[in-house]
N, C-alpha and C positions, 0 to 999 in steps of 0.2 A: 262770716257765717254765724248767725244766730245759735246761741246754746238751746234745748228744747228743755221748757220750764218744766218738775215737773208740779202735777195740783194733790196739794197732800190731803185732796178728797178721794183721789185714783186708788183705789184696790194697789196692795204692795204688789209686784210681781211674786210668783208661788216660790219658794227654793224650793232647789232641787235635794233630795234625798241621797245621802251618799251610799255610795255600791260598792261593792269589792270583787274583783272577778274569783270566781272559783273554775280553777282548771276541772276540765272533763278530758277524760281518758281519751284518748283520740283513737279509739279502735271502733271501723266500720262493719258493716256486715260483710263488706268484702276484703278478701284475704291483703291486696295491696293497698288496700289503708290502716294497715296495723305499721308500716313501716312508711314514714317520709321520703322522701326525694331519692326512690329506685332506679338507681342507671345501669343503663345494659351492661351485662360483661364487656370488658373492653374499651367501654365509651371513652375513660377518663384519660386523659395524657397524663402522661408523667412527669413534673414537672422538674427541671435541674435543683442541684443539689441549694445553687445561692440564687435561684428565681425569688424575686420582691415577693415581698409577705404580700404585697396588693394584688398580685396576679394566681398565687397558691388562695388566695382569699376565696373564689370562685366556684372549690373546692369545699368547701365548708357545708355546702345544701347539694351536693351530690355523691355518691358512694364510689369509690373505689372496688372494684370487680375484677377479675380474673378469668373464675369459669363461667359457662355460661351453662343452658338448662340440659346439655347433652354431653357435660365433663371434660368439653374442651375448654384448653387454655389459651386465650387468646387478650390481644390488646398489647398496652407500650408497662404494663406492669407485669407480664408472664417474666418472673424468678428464674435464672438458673441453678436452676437445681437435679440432680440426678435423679435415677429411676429407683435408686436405692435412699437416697435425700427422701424422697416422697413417701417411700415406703414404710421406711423411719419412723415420717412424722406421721405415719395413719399407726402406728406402731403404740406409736406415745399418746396419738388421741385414745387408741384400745385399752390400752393399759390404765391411764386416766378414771375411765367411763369403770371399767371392771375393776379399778380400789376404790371407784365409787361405793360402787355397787355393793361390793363386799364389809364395809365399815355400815354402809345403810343398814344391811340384812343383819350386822352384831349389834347395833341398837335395837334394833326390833327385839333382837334374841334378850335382849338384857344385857349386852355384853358390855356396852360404851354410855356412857351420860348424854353425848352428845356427838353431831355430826352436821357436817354441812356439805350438799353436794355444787361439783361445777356441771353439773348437767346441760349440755348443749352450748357451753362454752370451751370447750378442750380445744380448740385449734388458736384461740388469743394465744392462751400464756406456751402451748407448746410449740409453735410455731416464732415467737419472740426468741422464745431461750433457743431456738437454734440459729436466728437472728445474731444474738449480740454474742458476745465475746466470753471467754472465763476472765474473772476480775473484775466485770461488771457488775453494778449493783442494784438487784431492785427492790425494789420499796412496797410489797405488797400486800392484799384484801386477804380475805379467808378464801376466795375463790378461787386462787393463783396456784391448785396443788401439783396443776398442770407443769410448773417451773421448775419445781424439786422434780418430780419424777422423770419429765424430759434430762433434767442433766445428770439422772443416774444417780441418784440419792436414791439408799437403800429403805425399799418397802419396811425392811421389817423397824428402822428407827421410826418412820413417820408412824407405823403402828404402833409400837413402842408409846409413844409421846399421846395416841388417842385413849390409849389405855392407861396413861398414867400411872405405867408401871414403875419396877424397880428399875430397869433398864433405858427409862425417859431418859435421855439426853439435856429434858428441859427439869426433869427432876419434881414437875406436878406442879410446877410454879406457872403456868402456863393452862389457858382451855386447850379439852382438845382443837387440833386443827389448827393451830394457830402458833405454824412451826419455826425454828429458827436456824440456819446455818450461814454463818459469816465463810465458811470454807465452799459451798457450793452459790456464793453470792445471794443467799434470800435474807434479807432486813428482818429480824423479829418482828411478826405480825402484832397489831396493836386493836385492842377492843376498840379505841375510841379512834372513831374512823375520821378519815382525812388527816390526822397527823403523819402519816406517813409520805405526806404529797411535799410540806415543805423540809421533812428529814431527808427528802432523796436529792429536792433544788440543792440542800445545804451541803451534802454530800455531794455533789457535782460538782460546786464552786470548790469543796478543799480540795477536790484529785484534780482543778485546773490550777489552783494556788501551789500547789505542792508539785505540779508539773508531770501529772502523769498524764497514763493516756485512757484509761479506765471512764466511762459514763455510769451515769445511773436512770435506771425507769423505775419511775411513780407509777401506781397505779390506785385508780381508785373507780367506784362506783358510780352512777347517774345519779344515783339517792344521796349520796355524801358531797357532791359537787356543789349542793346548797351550805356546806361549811364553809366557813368564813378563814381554816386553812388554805381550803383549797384556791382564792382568790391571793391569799397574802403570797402562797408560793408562787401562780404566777406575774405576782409584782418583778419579785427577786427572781425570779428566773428571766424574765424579757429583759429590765435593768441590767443585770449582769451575763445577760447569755448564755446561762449555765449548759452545759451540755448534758443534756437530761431530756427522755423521752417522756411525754403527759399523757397516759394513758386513762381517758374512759371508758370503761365498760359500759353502755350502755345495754343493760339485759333486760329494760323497759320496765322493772319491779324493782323499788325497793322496800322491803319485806311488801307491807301491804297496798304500800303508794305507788301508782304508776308515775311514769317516767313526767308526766306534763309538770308536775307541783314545781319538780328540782329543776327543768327545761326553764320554768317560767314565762315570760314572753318571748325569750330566742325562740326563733327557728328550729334550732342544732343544739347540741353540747357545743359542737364544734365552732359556733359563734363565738364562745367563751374567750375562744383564745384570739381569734383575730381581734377582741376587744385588748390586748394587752398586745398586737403586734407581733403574734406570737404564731407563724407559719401551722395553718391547722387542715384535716384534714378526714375526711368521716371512709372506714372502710367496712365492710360486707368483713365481722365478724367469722359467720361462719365458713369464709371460705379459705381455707387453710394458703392455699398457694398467694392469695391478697396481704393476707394476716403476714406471712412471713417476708414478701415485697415492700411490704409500708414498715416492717419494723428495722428492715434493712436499710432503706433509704432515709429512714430518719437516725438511726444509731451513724450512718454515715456523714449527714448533716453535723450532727454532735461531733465527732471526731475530727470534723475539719473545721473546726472552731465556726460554727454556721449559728449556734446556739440552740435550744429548745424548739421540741415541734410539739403537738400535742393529735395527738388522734382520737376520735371518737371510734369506738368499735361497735356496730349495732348487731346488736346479737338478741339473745332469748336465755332465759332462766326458764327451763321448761321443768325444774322438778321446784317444791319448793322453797322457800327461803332456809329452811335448816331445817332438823328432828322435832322442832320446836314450833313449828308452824303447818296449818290447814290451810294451803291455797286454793282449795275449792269453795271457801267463801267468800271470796273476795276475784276470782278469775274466770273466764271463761272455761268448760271443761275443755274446748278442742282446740286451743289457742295456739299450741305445737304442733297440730296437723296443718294448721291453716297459717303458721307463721311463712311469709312467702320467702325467706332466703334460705329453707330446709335444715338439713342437720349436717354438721362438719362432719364428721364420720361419715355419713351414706356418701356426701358430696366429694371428698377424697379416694374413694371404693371406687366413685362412677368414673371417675377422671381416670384412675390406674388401670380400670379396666376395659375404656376406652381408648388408651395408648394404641397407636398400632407403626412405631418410629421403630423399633428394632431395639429398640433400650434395655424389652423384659419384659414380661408378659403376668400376665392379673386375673384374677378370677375368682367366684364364688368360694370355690375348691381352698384357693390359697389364703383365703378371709376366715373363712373356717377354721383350719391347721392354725391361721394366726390367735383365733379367739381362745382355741383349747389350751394354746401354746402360754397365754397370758393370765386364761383361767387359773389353770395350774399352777405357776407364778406366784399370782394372789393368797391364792390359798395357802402355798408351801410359805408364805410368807406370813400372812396371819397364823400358822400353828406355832410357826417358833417365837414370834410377839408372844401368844394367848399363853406360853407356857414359863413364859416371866412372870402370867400374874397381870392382875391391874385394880382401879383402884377400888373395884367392885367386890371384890374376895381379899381387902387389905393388903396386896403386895404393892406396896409405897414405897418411895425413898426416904431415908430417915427426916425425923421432923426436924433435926438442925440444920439440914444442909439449906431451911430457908435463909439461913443469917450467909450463906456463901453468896461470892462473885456480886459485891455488894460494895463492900470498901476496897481500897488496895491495903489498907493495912483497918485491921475490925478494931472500932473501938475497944475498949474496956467493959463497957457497962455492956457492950452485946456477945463479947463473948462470956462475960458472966453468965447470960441470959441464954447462951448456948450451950452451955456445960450444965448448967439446970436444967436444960431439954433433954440432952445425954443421958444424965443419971436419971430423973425420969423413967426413959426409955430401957435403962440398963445395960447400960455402954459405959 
């Protein structure tokens, strides 16, 4: 075959100009295209504990379901759970939503520096922590307040810690919000987001080294999923098989960026993980009874040495990204009426009070007594925080106690430097 000359009289061909795609927010006028790949309640099977990661792959670009649009539970993921389990967990979504609510209304007043709500995500993280185990550990976002309050950590410390009183537990060494308890299982929250994805992998690996039976859940954001932690962790997590749950939030906002930048050309979040081998899994967010089936079945994966799952949770960030931000520049205004998987709350109300099995019975009436019941709660629990003091009206923890819990034995030169802070102070 002849090569084709060519005549270096011919015009060069043109180059082509290079492009770069810029993601567009993939919300249409209609309500079900704000959310990808909707499967009915019920559609998904459930798949065995040691099913190949090629056939859980499948799973990745459809959602995980439970209830359906009239509060029944149906499909091969309806939970056993009781009628007081359920009640529970609408309990702790209430309770949730209402110290939201409460730490919002003392910023406004002047009361806090700062806050950051889980608004329409309460049934992730309170529906997990009824999931796993005590002595499990998880690794989490600012959003997760939903974990402390479900396992009964007391209001008035986490208020405590927002007020940065005398009484902080963290001592003002810490933002608000951003709480820590090694005794209720919460990993000290970390500014710089996605470190906490490969502290939980690493944390996994030593309670298998060390032979326990303990797991850990990471969790982290859609928006942070673009760190380059969060890929290193699932190296070392699929490598070693850590037993450790991967948890994305995906609330479709991170602060101002929609979810497509951090997605990038996947499909899914949920893509992420079958790129590393790693059994993945996308579930409906806001539906409590989903939420607490997928955290179960993969915290049981983990414990039977099955390794790392990762779930994508699709939910909604319906207030905005913290005290610190105006999302009405940058969102839709009716973006939470028209998100199509609803509100956890409404959606566990409708399920309990469509029960009609003999279990216990539900109703407007008993929604009521519950909110007054948590109102009240809140309240009695922000008076005796507010009366420690915080860090608005000067009641601080002393300024040496920053040289604490630092060494195990303090050098020389800092406790110099802390006895100078003392006399200072007048101590």
């Amino acid at each position: 075959m002849s090569e084709a000359v060519h005549d270096p009289g011919d015009a060069e061909p043109p180059t082509p100009v290079l492009e770069l795609r810029i993601p567009e927010p993939a919300r249409g006028d209609k309500p079900a295209d704000r959310v990808r790949y909707i499967s009915a309640a019920g559609e998904m099977a459930k798949p065995a504990l040691d099913e190949k990661v090629e056939r859980v792959a499948l799973m990745r670009k459809q959602l995980v379901r439970v209830l359906d649009d009239h509060g029944r539970a149906v499909g091969d993921w309806v939970p056993d759970l009781t009628f007081q389990d359920k009640v529970e967990g609408l309990r702790n979504m209430m309770l949730t939503r209402s110290f939201d609510a409460r730490l919002l209304r003392a910023h406004r007043q002047g009361k806090t520096s700062f806050y950051m709500q889980c608004l329409g995500e309460e049934a992730i993280a309170c529906a997990q922590q009824h999931a796993l185990r005590s002595g499990d550990m998880h690794f989490p976002t600012y959003r997760q307040q939903g974990l402390l309050i479900s396992a009964g950590y007391p209001l008035v410390t986490m208020i405590d810690q927002v007020l940065s009183n005398e009484a902080d537990p963290l001592r003002g060494r810490q933002l608000p919000i951003m709480y820590s308890s090694k005794e209720y299982g919460f990993f000290s929250i970390s500014g710089n987001l996605a470190t906490q994805y490969i502290q939980a992998v690493g944390w996994a690996m030593a309670s298998a080294l060390r032979g326990g039976s303990e797991i850990a859940s990471a969790w982290i954001g859609e928006g942070a999923s673009a760190e380059s932690d969060f890929h290193a962790a699932l190296v070392f997590a699929s490598t070693y098989q850590a037993p450790v749950i991967l948890n994305i939030v995906n609330n479709h906002w991170a602060i101002s960026t929609p979810e497509d930048f951090a997605r990038g050309a996947s499909a899914t979040f949920a893509d992420r993980g079958y790129g590393f081998s790693i059994p993945s899994i996308r579930v409906d967010g806001n539906d409590y009874l989903a939420a607490y089936a997928a955290s179960q079945w993969a915290a049981e994966r983990a414990r039977s040495n099955l390794g790392p799952t990762l779930i994508e949770w699709v939910t909604l960030r319906r207030g905005a990204h913290s005290t610190s931000d105006d999302p009405s520049v940058y969102r839709p205004a009716d973006e939470a009426e028209r998100f199509p998987l609803g509100d956890p709350v409404e959606r566990l109300h409708q399920h309990l009070a469509a029960l009609d099995d003999g279990t216990g019975t539900w109703d407007d009436r008993c929604r009521q007594s519950m909110q007054a019941e948590i109102d009240a709660e809140v309240e009695a629990a922000f008076a005796e925080a507010s009366s420690h003091g915080s860090v608005k009206d000067g009641h601080t923890g002393r300024a040496e106690t920053m040289f604490d819990d630092v060494f195990v034995e303090m050098p020389r030169h800092l406790r110099e430097q802390r006895d100078q802070v003392a006399k200072l102070e007048g101590r």
